[in-house]
C-alpha positions in Angstrom: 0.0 0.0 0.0 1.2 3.5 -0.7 0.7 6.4 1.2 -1.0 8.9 -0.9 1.3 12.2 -1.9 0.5 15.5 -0.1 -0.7 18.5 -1.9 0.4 21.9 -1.9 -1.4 25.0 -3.7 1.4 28.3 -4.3 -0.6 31.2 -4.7 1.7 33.8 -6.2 2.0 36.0 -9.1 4.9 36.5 -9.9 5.8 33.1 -12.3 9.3 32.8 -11.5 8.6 33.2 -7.4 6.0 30.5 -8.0 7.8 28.1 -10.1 10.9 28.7 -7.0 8.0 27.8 -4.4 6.9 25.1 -6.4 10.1 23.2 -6.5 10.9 23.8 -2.9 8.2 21.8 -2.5 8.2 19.1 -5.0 11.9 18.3 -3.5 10.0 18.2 -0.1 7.6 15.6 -1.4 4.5 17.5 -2.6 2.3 17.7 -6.1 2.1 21.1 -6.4 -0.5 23.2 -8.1 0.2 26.7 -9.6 -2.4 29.6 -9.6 -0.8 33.1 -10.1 -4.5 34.9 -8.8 -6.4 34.8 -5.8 -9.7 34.0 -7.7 -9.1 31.0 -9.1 -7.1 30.2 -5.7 -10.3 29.9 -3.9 -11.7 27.3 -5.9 -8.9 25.5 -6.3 -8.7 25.4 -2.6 -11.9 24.0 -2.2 -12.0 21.3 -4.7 -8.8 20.3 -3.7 -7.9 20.6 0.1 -4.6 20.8 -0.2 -2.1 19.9 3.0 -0.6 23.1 3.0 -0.9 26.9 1.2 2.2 28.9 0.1 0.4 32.3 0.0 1.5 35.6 -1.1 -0.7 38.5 0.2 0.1 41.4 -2.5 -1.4 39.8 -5.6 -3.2 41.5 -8.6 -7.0 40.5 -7.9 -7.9 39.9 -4.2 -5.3 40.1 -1.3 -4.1 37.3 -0.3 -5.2 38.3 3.0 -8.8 37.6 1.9 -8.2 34.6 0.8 -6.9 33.5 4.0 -9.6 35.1 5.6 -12.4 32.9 3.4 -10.2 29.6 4.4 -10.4 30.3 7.8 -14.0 30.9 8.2 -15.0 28.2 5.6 -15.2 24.7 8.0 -14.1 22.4 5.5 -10.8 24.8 5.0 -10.1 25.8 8.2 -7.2 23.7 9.3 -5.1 24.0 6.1 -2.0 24.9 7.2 -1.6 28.4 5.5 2.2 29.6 5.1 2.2 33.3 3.9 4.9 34.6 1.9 4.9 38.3 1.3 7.4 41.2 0.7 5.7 43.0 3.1 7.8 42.6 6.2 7.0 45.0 8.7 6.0 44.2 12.3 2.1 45.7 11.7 1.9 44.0 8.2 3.3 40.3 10.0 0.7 41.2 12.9 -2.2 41.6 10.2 -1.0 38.1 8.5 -0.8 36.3 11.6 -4.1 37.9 12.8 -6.0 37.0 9.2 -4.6 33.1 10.3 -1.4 32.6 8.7 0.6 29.6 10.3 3.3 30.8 9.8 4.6 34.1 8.1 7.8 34.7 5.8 8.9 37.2 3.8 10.7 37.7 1.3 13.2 36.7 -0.2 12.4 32.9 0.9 15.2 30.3 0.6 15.1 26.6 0.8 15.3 25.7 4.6 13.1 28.5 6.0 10.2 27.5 3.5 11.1 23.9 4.5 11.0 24.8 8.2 7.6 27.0 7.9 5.9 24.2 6.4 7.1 21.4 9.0 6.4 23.9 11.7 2.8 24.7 9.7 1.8 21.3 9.2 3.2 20.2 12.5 6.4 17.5 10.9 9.1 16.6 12.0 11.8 19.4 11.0 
C-alpha cells in the first residue's frame, strides 16, 4: 500500500517566485498546483484541500489576506495549514498576516530551509 502524496497550492504571481516555491516543495515531497491569482485560488482550494498553502498576500486581484480570511471561516478549510509569503515585512503588516490566520509568516526573499522549516512547523512535521 502506498501512502497517498501531499498536496500543496502556491498562490503567487509572480511566475518565477511561484515556479521557486513550487520546487521547494516538490523536493520536499509535494504535487504542487500553480495559480498566479487569488480567484481562481479559492476554488482551487476548495475542490482540492490541499495539506498546506504557500500564499502571497500582495497579488493583482484579491489580497491574499482575503483569501486566507475565506479559508479560515470556511469549516471544511479551516485547518489548512496556510504559510504566507509576502514582501511586506514590517511588524504591523506580520501582525495583520498572523491575525487574518497565517501559520506561519515569511517574507521575502524565501530560501530553501526557511520555507522547509515554515511548512514542517505549519503542518506540524518533523523538521
Amino acid at each position: 500500500m502506498t501512502v497517498a502524496q501531499k498536496t500543496a497550492i502556491v498562490v503567487e504571481d509572480e511566475p518565477d517566485a511561484a515556479e521557486m516555491f513550487a520546487e521547494m516543495m516538490r523536493v520536499s515531497g509535494y504535487r504542487v498546483i500553480k495559480t498566479f491569482s487569488s480567484t481562481p485560488a479559492i476554488s482551487l482550494i476548495e475542490v482540492e484541500k490541499p495539506d498546506i498553502i504557500i500564499l502571497d498576500v500582495m497579488m493583482p486581484d484579491v489580497s491574499g489576506l482575503e483569501v486566507l480570511r475565506f479559508i479560515r471561516r470556511d469549516p471544511e478549510l479551516s485547518n489548512i495549514p496556510v504559510v504566507v509569503v509576502s514582501a511586506k515585512s514590517m511588524p504591523a503588516d506580520v501582525q495583520v498576516g498572523m491575525d487574518a490566520g497565517a501559520s506561519v509568516y515569511l517574507t521575502k526573499p524565501v530560501g530553501f530551509r526557511d520555507l522547509v522549516e515554515a511548512v514542517n512547523k505549519a503542518t506540524g512535521a518533523a523538521v
